[in-house]
N, C-alpha and C positions, 0 to 999 in steps of 0.2 A: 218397655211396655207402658202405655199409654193407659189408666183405668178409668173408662165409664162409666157412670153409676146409671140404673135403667133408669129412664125416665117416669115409669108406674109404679116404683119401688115407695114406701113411705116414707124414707126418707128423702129423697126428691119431690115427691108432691107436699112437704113437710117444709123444705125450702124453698117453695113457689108459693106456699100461704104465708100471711102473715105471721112475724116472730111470737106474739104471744099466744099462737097457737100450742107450738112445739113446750114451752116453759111452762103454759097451763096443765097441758098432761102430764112434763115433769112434776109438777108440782100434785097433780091430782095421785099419779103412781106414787109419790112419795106419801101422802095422807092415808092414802087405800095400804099401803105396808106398814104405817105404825099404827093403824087403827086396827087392823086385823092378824097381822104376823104374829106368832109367839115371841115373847121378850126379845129371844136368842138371836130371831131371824131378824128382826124392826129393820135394821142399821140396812141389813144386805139388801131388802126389799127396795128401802127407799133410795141405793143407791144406783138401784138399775134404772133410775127416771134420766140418769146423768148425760145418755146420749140425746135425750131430747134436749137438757138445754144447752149441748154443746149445736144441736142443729137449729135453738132457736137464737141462738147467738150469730150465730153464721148469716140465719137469716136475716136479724137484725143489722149487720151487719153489712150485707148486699142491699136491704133496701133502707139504710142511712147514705148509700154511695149512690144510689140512682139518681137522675136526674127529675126535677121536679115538674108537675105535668107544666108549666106555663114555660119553662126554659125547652121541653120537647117540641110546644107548639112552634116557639122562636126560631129553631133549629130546623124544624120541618117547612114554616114559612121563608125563611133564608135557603136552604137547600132547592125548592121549588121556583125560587126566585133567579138560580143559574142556571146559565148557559150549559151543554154538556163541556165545552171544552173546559169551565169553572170547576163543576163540577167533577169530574176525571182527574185533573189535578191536586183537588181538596181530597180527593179516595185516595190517589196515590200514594199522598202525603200522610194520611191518616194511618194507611196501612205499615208503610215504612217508619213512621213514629213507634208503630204497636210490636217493630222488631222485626218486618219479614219482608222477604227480597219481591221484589214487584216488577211485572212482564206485564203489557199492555199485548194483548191477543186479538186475533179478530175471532167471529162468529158467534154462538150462541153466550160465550161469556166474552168479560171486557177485558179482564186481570186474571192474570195465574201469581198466586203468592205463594212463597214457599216459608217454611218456616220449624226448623231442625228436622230437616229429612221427610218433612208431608206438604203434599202439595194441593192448594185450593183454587176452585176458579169461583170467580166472582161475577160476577153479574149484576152491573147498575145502570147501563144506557137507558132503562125505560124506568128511570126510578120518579116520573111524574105522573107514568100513569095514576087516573082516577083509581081505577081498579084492574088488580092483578091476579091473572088468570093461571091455569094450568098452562096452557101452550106455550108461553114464555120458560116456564120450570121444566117442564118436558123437555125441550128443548134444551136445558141448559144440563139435566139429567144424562140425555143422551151423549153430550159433549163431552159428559165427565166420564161416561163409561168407556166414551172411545179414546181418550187421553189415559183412563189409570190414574186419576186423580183420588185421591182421599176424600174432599168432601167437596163440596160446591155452596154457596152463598149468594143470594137475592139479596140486590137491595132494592127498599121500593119505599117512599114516602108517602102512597097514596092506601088505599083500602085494601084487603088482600080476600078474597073471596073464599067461603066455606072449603069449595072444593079444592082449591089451590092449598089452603094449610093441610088438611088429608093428606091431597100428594106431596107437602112438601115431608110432613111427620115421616109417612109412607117411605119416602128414599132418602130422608135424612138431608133434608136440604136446609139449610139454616137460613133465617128470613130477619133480612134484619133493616130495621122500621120501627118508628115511635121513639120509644127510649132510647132501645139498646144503639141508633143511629146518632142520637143526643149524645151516647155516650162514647161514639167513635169521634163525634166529629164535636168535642167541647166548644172548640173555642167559634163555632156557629151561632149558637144558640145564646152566648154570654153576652155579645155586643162589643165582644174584643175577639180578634185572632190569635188561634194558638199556636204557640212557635213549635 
């Protein structure tokens, strides 16, 4: 069994802000329990802050590992600068680096990856567009519904449009662009290739 954490939950929107958000409240729930609790309770009070700093640490954590915005631009203008056939190869490789078996498809996705028993279809031929739309994700939605695929992935380097993240939250389409693509594809953005 695979566990999800919702994405509206306070602890996931708690890992999407900044770390010293989560440690502040730790740190404020710990003050508010020894200034107010009775003697007896102080300890207990202030020890329920402990899940926030374990999720400001976390946070901390994932965004000491992200890529910095001037290596995303780097990545993005390198990326932009391939040919698709450059490009499909650097995804290939990227995804088989990350551990998962890799099928080049044709139609609305490019890649089907698999990866212990679940399977994704990917989507990057149109990863230049300026701006990316529903009909593209639709399309790649529907592909996934008619294969029995687990989940599906856009990749796009350019702008992604209001209504296109909607639909993507909407059916759980994973969009990945800016950073998280700096951080498939490191050795893009470094000024050296990653082996």
């Amino acid at each position: 069994m695979q566990w999800r954490i919702n994405e509206d939950s306070l602890f996931a929107i708690l890992l999407r802000s900044p770390w010293w958000i989560s440690v502040g409240i730790a740190c404020a729930m710990a003050a508010i329990a020894l200034a107010l609790l009775p003697e007896a309770y102080r300890i207990v009070g202030a020890v329920t802050g402990v899940p926030f700093l374990v999720i400001g640490g976390m946070a901390a954590w994932k965004q000491w590992q992200a890529p910095s915005s001037a290596r995303v631009d780097r990545t993005l203008a390198a990326v932009r600068a391939m040919s698709w056939a450059e490009f499909s190869r650097v995804m290939e490789a990227a995804y088989r680096r990350d551990g998962y078996g890799v099928r080049a498809i044709s139609g609305a996705a490019d890649f089907e990856i698999t990866k212990e028993g679940r399977t994704a279809l990917v989507h990057c031929k149109r990863w230049k567009v300026a701006r990316m739309g529903v009909d593209t994700l639709s399309e790649l939605h529907t592909m996934k519904e008619a294969r029995d695929a687990h989940e599906c992935i856009c990749v796009v380097a350019g702008e992604i449009t209001d209504n296109a993240r909607v639909f993507a939250a909407r059916h759980r389409i994973k969009l990945v662009g800016g950073a998280e693509l700096a951080k498939l594809l490191p050795g893009e953005g470094s000024g050296k290739k990653a082996s």
